[in-house]
C-alpha positions as CSV (number, residue, x, y, z in Angstrom):
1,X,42.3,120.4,317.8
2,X,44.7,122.4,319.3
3,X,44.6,126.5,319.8
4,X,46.9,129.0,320.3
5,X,46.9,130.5,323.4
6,X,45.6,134.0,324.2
7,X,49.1,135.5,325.0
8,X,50.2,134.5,321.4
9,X,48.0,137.2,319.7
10,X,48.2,140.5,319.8
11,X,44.5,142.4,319.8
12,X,43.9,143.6,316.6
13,X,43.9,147.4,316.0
14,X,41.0,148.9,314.1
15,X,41.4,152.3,312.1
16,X,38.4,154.1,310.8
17,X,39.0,155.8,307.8
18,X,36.7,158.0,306.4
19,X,35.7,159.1,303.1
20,X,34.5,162.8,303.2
21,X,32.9,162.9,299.5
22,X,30.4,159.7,300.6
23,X,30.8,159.0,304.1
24,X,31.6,155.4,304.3
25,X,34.1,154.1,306.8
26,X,36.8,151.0,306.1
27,X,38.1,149.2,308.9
28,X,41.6,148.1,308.4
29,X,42.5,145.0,311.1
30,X,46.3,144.5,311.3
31,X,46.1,140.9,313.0
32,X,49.9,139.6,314.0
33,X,49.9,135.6,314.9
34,X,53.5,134.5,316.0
35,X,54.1,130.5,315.7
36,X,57.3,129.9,317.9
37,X,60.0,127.3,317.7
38,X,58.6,124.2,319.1
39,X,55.2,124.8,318.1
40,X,53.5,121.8,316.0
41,X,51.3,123.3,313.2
42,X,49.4,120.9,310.9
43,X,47.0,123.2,308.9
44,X,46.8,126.8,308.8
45,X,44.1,129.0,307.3
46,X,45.5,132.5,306.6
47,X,42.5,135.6,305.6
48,X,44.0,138.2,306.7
49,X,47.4,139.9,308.8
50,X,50.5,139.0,309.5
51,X,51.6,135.5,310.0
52,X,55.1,134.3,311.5
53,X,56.3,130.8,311.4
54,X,59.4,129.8,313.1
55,X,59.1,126.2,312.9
56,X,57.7,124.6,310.2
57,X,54.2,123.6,309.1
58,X,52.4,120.5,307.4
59,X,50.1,122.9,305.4
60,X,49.8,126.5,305.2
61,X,47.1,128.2,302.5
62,X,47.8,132.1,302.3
63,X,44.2,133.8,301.1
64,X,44.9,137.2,302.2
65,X,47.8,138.8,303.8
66,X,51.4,138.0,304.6
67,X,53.0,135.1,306.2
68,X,56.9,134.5,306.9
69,X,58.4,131.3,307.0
70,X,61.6,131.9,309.1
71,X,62.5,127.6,310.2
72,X,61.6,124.7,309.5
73,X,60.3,122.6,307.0
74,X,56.8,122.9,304.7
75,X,55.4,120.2,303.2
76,X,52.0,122.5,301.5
77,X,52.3,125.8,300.6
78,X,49.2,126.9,298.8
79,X,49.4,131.0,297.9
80,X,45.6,132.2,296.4
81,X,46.0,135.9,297.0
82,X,48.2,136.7,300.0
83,X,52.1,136.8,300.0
84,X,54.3,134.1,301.1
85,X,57.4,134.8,301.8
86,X,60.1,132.0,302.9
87,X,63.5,132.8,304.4
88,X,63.6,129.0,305.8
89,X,66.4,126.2,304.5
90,X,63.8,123.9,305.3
91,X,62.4,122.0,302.7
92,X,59.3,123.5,301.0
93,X,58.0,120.3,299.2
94,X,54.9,121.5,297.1
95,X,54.3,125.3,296.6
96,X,51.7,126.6,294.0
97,X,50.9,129.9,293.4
98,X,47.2,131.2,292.2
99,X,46.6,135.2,290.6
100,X,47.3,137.4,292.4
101,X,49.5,135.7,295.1
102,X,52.9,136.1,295.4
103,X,55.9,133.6,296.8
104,X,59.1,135.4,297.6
105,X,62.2,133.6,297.8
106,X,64.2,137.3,297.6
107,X,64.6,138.5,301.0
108,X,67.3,135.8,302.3
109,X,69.7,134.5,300.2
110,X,70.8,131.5,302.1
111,X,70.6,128.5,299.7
112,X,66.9,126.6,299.2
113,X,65.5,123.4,298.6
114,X,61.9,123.0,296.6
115,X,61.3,119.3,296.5
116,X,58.7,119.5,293.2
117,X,57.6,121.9,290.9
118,X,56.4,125.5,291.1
119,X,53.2,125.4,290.0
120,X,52.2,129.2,288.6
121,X,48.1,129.9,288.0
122,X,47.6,132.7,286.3
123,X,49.3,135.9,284.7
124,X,48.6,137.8,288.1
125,X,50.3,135.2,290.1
126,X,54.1,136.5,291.1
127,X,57.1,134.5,291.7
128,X,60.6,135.7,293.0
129,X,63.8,134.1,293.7
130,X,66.1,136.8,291.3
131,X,69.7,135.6,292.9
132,X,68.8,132.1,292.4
133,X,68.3,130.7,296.4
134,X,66.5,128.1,295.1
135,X,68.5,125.5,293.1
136,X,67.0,123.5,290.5
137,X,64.3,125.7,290.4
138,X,61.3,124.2,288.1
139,X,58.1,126.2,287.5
140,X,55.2,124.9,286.2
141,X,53.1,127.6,283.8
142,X,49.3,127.2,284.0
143,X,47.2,129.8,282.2
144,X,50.3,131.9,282.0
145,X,50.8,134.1,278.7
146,X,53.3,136.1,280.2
147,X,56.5,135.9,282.1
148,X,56.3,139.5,283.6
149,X,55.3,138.6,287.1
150,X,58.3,135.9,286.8
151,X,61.6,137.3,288.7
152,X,63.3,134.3,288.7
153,X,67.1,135.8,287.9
154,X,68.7,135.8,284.3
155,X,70.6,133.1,282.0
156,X,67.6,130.6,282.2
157,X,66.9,128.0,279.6
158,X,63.2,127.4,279.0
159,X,62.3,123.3,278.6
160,X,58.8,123.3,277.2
161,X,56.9,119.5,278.0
């Protein structure tokens, strides 16, 4: 097993916020992990932060919070309530998306390649690629009623199967 080392992470900062009506206090963490280039990353784990990526991954699950893929090439991407977003040309073989995750092709425009479908869970689950970056984009619908949380650009033609 391999670790990151100490002077990769930042210490957390904790705020106390509190409520005057019933005097309860929230701590927010804002954890930032920074994965450089030449780093080998099998599985990661995400519950929380802000998570940066700048060479690639075998499997990265997004619970909670926000991680960037800026390089490199991901074979698993597995969003159950964070936000992925991925501004990589690598190859993103299998993505799926579970309410109320969200994958966000949007914010780089360079041209991307999804090996195998989309899969969508969920009428809370949110995908975006609006000026088309990914090409031959196929979503797979499961449990989904609605298209609302799909920004997926215009002029589409709909296959059902």
């Amino acid at each position: 097993m391999w670790t990151l080392p100490s002077s990769w992470l930042r210490r957390p900062k904790i705020f106390s916020l509190k409520n005057k009506k019933r005097r309860r206090t929230k701590r927010i963490s804002t954890n930032q992990v920074y994965c450089g280039i030449g780093a080998t990353i099998t599985t990661i784990n995400q519950n929380g932060g802000q998570l940066q990526v700048n060479n690639g991954a075998t499997t990265i699950i997004c619970n909670v919070g926000t991680v960037t893929v800026w390089a490199g090439a991901v074979t698993t991407l597995d969003v159950d309530g964070g936000k992925a977003i991925y501004n990589s040309t690598g190859t993103l073989t299998t993505a799926a998306v579970y309410e109320p995750g969200t994958l966000d092709f949007s914010q780089d425009q360079r041209a991307k390649t999804v090996t195998n479908t989309i899969e969508v869970y969920g009428n809370g689950a949110t995908l975006n690629d609006p000026f088309k970056v990914v090409g031959s984009l196929a979503v797979g619908l499961n449990a989904v009623t609605t298209l609302a949380n799909m920004n997926i650009g215009e002029n589409l033609t709909l296959t059902r199967s």
